[in-house]
C-alpha positions in Angstrom: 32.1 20.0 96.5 30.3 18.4 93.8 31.2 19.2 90.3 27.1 20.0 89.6 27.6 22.0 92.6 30.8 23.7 91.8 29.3 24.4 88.2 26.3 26.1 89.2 28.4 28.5 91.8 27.6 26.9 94.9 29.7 29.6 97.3 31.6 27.7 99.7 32.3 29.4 103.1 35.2 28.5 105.6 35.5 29.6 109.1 38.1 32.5 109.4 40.3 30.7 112.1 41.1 28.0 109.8 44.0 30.4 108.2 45.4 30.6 111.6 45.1 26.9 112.2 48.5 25.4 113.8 50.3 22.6 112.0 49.8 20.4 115.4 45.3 21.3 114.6 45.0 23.6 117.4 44.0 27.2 117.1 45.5 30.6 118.9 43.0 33.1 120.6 40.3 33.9 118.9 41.2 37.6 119.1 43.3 36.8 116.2 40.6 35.9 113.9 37.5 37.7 115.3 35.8 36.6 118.0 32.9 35.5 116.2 34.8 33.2 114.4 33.0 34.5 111.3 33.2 32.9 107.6 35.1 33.8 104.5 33.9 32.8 101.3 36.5 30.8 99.2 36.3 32.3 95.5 37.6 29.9 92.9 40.3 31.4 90.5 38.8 30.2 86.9 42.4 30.4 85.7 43.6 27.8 88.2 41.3 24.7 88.2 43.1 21.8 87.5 42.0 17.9 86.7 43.9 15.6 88.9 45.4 13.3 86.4 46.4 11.3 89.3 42.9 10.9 91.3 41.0 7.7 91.3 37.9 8.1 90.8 38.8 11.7 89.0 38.9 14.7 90.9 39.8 18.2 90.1 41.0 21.1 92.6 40.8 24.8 92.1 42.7 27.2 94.1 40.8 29.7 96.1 41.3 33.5 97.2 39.8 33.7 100.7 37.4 36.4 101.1 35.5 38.2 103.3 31.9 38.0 102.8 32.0 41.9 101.0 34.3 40.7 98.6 37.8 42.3 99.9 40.4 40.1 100.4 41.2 38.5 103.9 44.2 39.9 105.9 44.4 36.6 107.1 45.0 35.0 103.3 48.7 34.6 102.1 47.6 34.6 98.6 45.8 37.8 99.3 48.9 39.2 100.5 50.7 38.1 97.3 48.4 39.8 95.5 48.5 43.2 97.1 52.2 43.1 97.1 51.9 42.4 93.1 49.1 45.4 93.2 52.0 47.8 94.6 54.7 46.6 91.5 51.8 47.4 88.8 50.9 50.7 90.3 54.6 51.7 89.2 54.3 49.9 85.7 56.7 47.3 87.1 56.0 43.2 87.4 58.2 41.0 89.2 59.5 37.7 87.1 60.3 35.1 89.4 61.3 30.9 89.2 61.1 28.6 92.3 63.7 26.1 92.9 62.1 23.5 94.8 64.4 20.4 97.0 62.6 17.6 98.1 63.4 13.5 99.6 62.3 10.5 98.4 61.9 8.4 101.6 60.6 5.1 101.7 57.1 4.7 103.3 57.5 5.5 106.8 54.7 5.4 109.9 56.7 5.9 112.8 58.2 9.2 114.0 60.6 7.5 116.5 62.6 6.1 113.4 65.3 8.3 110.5 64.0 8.4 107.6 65.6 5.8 105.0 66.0 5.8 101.3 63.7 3.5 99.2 64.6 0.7 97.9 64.8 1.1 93.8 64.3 -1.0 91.1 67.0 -3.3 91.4 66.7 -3.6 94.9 69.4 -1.6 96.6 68.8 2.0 98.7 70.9 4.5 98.0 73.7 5.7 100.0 74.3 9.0 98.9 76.7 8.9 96.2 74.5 9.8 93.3 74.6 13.4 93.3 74.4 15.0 90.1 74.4 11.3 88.3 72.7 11.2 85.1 71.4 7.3 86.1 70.3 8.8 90.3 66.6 8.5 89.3 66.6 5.2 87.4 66.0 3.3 90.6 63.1 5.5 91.2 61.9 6.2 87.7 57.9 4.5 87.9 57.7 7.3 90.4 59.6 10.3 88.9 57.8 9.1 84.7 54.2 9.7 86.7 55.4 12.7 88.4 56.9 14.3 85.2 53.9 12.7 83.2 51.4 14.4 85.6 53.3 18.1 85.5 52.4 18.0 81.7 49.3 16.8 82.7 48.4 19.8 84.7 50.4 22.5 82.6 53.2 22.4 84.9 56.8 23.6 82.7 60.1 22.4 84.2 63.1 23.9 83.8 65.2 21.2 85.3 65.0 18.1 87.1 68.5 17.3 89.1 69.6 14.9 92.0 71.0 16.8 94.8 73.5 16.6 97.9 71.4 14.8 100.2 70.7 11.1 100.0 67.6 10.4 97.7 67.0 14.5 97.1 66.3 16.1 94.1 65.1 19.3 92.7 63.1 20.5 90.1 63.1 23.9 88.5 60.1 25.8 88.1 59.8 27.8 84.5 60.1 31.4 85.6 57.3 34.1 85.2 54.0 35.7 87.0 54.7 35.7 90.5 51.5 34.8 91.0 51.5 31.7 88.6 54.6 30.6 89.8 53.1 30.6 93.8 50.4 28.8 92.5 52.1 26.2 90.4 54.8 25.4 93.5 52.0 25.0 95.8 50.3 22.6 93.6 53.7 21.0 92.6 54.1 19.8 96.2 50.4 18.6 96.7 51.2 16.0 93.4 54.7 15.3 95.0 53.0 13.9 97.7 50.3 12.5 96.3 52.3 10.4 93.7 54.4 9.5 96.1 51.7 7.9 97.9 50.4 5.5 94.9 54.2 4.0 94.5 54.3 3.6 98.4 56.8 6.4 99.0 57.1 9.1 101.3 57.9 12.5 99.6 59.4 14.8 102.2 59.6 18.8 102.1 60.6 19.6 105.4 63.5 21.6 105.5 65.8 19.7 106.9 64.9 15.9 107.5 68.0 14.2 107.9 70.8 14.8 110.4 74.2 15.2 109.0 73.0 15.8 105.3 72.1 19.3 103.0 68.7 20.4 103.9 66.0 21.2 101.2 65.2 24.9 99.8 63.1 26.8 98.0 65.8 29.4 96.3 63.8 32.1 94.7 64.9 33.9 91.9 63.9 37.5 91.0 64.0 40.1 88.3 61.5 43.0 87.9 60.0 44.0 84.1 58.7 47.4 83.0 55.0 46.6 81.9 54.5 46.4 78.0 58.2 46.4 76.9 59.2 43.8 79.2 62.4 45.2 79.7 64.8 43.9 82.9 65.0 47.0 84.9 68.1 45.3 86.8 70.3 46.5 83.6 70.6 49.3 82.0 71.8 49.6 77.9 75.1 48.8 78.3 74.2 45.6 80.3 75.2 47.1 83.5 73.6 47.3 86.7 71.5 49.7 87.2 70.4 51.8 90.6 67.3 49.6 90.6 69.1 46.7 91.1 71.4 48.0 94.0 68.1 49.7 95.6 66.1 46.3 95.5 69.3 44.3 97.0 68.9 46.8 99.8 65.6 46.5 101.0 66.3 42.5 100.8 69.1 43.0 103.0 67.1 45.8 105.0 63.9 43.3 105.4 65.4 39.6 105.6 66.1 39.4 109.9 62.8 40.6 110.3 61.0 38.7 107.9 62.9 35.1 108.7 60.0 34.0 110.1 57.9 33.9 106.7 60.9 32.1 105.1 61.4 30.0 107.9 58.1 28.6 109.6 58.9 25.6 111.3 61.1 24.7 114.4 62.9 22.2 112.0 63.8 25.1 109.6 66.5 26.1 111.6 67.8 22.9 111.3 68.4 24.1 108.2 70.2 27.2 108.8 71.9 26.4 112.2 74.2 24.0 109.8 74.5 26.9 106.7 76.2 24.5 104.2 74.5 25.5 101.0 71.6 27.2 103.6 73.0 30.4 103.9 71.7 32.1 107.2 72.8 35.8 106.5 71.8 38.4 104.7 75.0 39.3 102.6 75.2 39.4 99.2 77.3 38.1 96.1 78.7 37.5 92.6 77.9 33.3 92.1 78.6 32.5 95.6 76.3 30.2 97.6 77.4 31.3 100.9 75.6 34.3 100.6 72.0 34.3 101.4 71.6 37.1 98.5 73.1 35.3 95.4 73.6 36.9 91.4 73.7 33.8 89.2 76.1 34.1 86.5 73.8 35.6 83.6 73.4 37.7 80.5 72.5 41.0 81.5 69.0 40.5 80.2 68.3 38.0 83.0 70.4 39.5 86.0 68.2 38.8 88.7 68.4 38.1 92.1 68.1 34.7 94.4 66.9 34.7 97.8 68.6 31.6 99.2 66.9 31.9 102.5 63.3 30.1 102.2 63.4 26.3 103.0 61.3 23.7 101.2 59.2 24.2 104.1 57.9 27.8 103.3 54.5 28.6 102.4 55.3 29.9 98.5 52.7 32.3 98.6 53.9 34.0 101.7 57.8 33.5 100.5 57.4 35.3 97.4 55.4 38.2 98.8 57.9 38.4 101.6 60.9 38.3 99.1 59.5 41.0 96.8 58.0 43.7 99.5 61.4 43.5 100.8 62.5 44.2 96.7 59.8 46.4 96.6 60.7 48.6 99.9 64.2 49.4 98.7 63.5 50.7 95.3 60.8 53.1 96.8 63.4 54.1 99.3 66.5 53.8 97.1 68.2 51.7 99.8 71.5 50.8 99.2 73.0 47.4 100.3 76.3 47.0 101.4 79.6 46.2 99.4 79.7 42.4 97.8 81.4 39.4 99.3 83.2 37.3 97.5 85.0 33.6 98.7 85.6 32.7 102.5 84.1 35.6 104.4 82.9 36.9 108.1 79.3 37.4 108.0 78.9 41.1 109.6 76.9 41.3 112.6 74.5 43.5 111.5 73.8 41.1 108.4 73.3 38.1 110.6 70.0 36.5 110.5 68.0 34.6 113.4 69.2 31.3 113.8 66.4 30.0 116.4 62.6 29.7 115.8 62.0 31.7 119.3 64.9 34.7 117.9 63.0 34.6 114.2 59.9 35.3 116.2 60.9 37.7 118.8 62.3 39.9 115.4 59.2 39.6 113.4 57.1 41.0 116.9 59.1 44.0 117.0 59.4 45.0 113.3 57.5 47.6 112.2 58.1 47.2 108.7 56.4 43.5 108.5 53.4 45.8 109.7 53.6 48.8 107.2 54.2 45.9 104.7 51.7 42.6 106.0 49.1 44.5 108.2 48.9 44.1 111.8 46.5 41.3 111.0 48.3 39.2 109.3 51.7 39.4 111.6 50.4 39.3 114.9 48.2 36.1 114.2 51.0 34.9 112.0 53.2 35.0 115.5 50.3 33.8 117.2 50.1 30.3 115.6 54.1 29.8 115.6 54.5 30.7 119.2 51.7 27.7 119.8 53.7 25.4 117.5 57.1 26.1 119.0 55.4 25.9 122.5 54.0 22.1 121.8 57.6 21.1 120.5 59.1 22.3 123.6 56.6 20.4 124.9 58.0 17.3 124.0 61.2 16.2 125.5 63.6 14.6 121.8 65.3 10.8 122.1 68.7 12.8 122.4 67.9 14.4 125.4 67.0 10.5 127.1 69.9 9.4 125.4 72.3 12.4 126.7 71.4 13.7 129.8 69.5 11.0 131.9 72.5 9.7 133.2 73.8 13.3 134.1 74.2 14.1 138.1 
């Protein structure tokens, strides 16, 4: 849109399908979307418009509720969904704090799917071979790339917390400052988009899939949670002693109660379980612990003022609208029902049956199908066109028959 146009509130209108659009292009049955295919209006958020330091000539992008043409929010809209779940919290006088924790690769440019990904080269000519984890020189070989990325976060408002090399070869992390839910969906979706984007003018390939390289950590998107009382601010996760409280134990619950069915929202893609078939560091259950990073439900090491809670499930893949609403209903549907999780796990450990999560794209979808709490919680909208589009997406990779399969089996009688 032009900014004349933009200025003078030109409404801008999107066909409702296009938030059930496939990753592939394609589209499920219109049945999921109306079958008129009608429009939604996209509303600009006037607290999210943002000049796009890194845009030649300059642009600037403004993140959009989708709407129906009466003014309520779409079913269809992840953000939407965010929103209502954040509507429930503040009907109790409660707001969620929350902080992203966002893994990504630094590939080198790379146009051809049949090939691994490879590191870039860096300054001084070499690719890394994985031995820089933690190292306080990692990025210097990429650091034209990582002083525009860090240059255009301050740009756009963007606080870090901290900026880390990871496991993997040429992956890193950067920390999210924690706060509105909201704020922090926004500012991890728009995170990515400059990832990619700066990644693009130094002739890189930034990489969030969840897990893009065989035999190497794959990429998350940790979430950590707390919940406030409105006005004091107080962490309702400890009481004045600094202990936990009933609240806390309640909202563990409903994570543990929700997170099989809801795998799916954290998961999206057929390469996520990638990710969790190989749980090193991707935990793919839905036990909880004291610091241990087996456990898909983690308590960092804290003051009691900032006990909180860290969903270790979501991959770098996850749509962080849809992860964050997921994560908190879940929070949410325990304290209303004062669920209470199972006893902590601490070192080497069995992971219960009944705390076993989906470990296949086709299991993760089957579960979300038949739960009825993703309905109470999402609206029959939202999930059954939500399973719509990822039943077409895993249906066109099974579509496709992998190198390994040529490599393995065509010389099997």
């Amino acid at each position: 849109m032009t900014r004349r146009g933009f200025s003078e509130g030109q409404r801008l209108q999107l066909a409702r399908g296009v938030l059930l659009q496939c990753i592939m292009g394609g589209y499920p049955s219109a049945r999921f979307y109306g079958g008129d295919d009608g429009d939604l209006q996209l509303c600009a958020d006037p607290q999210r418009i943002y000049r796009l330091p890194w845009s030649e000539p300059p642009r600037a992008l403004a993140i959009c509720d989708a709407n129906e043409l009466d003014g309520r929010s779409s079913g269809l809209s992840t953000r939407g969904l965010l929103k209502r779940v954040l509507a429930s919290y503040a009907a109790l006088g409660l707001q969620p704090v929350v902080a992203t924790e966002l893994e990504f690769f630094v590939f080198a440019a790379h146009g051809n799917p049949e090939q691994p990904f490879r590191p870039p080269q860096g300054l001084d000519g070499s690719r890394e071979d994985g031995a820089a984890a933690f190292s306080v020189s990692s990025v210097n070989g990429l650091r034209p790339f990582f002083s525009e990325v860090c240059r255009c976060m301050e740009e756009l408002g963007l606080p870090r917390d901290t900026f880390m090399h990871e496991m993997g070869v040429s992956q890193f992390e950067i920390n999210l400052l924690h706060g509105d839910a909201l704020l922090l969906a926004d500012q991890t979706f728009l995170f990515k988009h400059l990832l990619r984007e700066v990644g693009l003018k130094h002739g890189l390939s930034v990489v969030c899939m969840a897990k893009p390289l065989a035999h190497t950590p794959g990429s998350s998107m940790h979430i950590h949670q707390s919940v406030v009382e409105q006005g004091s601010g107080r962490n309702i996760f400890s009481d004045e002693k600094g202990e936990a409280t009933p609240a806390f134990y309640h909202f563990l619950g409903g994570l543990q109660a929700a997170l099989a069915d809801f795998t799916l929202l954290f998961a999206p893609n057929v390469n996520s379980y990638q990710r969790l078939f190989h749980p090193y560091a991707s935990p793919n259950n839905a036990c909880w612990s004291h610091d241990n990073r087996a456990a898909g439900l983690r308590i960092p090491a804290s003051a009691p003022v900032a006990r909180r809670v860290e969903n270790r499930l979501p991959g770098a893949d996850a749509n962080p609208y849809l992860a964050l609403a997921a994560s908190l209903a879940a929070g949410l549907y325990g304290l209303r029902h004062g669920l209470q999780p199972s006893a902590p796990i601490q070192g080497e450990f069995e992971v219960p049956e009944e705390l076993r999560l989906p470990c296949t794209m086709q299991a993760a979808i089957e579960r979300l199908s038949r739960s009825e709490l993703a309905t109470e919680l999402f609206g029959s909208e939202f999930v059954e066109g939500y399973i719509a589009s990822k039943s077409l997406e895993l249906t066109s990779f099974y579509d496709e028959i992998t190198p390994w399969e040529r490599r393995v089996l065509a010389a099997q009688v």
